[in-house]
C-alpha positions in Angstrom: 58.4 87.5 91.8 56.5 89.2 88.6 58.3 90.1 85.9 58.3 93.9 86.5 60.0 93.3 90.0 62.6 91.5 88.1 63.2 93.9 85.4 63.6 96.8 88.0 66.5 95.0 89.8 68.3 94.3 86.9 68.2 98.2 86.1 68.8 99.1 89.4 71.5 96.4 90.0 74.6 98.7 88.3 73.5 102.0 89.5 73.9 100.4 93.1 77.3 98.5 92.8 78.7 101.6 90.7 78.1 103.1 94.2 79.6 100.6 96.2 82.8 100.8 94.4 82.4 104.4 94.4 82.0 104.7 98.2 85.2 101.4 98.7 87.7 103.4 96.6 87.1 107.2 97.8 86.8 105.8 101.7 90.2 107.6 102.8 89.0 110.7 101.2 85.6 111.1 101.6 83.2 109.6 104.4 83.0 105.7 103.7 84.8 103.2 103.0 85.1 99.3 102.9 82.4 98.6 105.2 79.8 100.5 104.2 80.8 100.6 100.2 80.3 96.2 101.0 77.2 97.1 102.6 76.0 99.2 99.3 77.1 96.5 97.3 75.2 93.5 99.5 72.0 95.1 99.1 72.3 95.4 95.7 72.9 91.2 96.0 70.3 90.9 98.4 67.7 92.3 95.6 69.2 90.0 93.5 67.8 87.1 95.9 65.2 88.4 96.6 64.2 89.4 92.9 64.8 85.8 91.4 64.8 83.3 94.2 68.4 82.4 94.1 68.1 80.7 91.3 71.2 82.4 89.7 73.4 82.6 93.0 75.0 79.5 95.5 76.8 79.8 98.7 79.9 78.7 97.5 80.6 81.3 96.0 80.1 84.0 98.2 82.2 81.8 100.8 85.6 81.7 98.7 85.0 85.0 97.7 84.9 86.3 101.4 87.9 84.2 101.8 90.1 85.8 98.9 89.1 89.0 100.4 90.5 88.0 104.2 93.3 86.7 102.6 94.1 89.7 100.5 93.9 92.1 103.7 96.1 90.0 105.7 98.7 89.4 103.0 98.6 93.3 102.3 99.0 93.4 106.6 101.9 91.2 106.6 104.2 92.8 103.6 104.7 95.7 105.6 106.9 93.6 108.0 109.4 93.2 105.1 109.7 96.6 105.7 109.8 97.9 109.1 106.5 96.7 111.1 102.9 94.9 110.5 100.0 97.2 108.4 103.2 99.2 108.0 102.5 102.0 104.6 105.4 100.7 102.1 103.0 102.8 99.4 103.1 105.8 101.0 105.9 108.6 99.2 106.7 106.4 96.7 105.4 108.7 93.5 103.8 104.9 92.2 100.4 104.0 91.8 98.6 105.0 95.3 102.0 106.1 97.0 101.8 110.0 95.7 103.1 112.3 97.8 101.4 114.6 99.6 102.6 118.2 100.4 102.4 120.6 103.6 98.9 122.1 103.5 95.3 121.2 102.2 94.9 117.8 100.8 94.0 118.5 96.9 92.2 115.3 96.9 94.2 113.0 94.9 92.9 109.0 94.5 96.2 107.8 94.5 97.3 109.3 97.8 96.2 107.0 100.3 99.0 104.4 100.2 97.7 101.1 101.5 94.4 102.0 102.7 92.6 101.9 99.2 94.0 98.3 99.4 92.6 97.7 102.7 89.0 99.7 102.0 88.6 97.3 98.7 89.9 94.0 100.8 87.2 95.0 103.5 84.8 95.7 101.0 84.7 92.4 98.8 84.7 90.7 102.7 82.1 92.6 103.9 80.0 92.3 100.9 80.3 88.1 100.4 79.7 87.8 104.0 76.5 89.7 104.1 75.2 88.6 100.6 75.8 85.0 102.5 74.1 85.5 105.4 71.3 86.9 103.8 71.3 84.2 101.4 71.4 81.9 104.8 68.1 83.4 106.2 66.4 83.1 103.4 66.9 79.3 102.3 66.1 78.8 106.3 
């Protein structure tokens, strides 16, 4: 690609994964979450490919990086059975980081209220957006 193709990308590269995250850690809020925040995020890889030829980026990587996200959602899946059963909320009414409690009434919006599902939306998200950075990095090496 020309230079000016490249340039662009690299300006519009933070904007979009900004976004991502954005979308991954206001999902049990707001419309979105992990799977369509990854999605944000693997276009924003995908014009990286695209931009420079994968020159700069190797399946390895998006492979074990998929995989620490699988793992982190099903480690987060089976320490709720220390407590009473699996994908069971031990965040939730805690007053800690993402276990605030939540009142009768109107929910005031609060990041740190969803308990494990922030967890699970930024788990799902890494997974989602590895797996479709490596599939798109699949097709075009084919």
């Amino acid at each position: 690609m020309n230079r000016v193709v490249k340039i662009i990308s690299l300006i519009m590269l933070s904007p979009i994964i900004i976004f991502g995250g954005y979308i991954i850690c206001h999902g049990h809020l707001t419309p979105g979450g992990g799977f369509q925040g990854g999605v944000v995020i693997a276009s924003a890889i995908a014009l990286l490919i695209i931009a420079f030829e994968d020159k700069i980026i190797k399946n390895h990587l998006f492979s074990l990086i998929e995989t620490i996200g699988l793992t982190f959602f099903i480690s987060i899946a089976f320490v709720g059975i220390f407590k009473n059963t699996f994908f069971y909320n031990f965040l939730s009414n805690t007053n800690y980081i993402l276990g605030k409690t939540i009142y009768f009434g109107a929910n005031s919006g609060y990041l740190n209220s969803g308990g494990i599902i922030p967890l699970m939306n930024l788990a799902v998200g890494v997974e989602v957006a590895s797996a479709l950075s490596f599939i798109i990095l699949s097709i075009k090496n084919k």
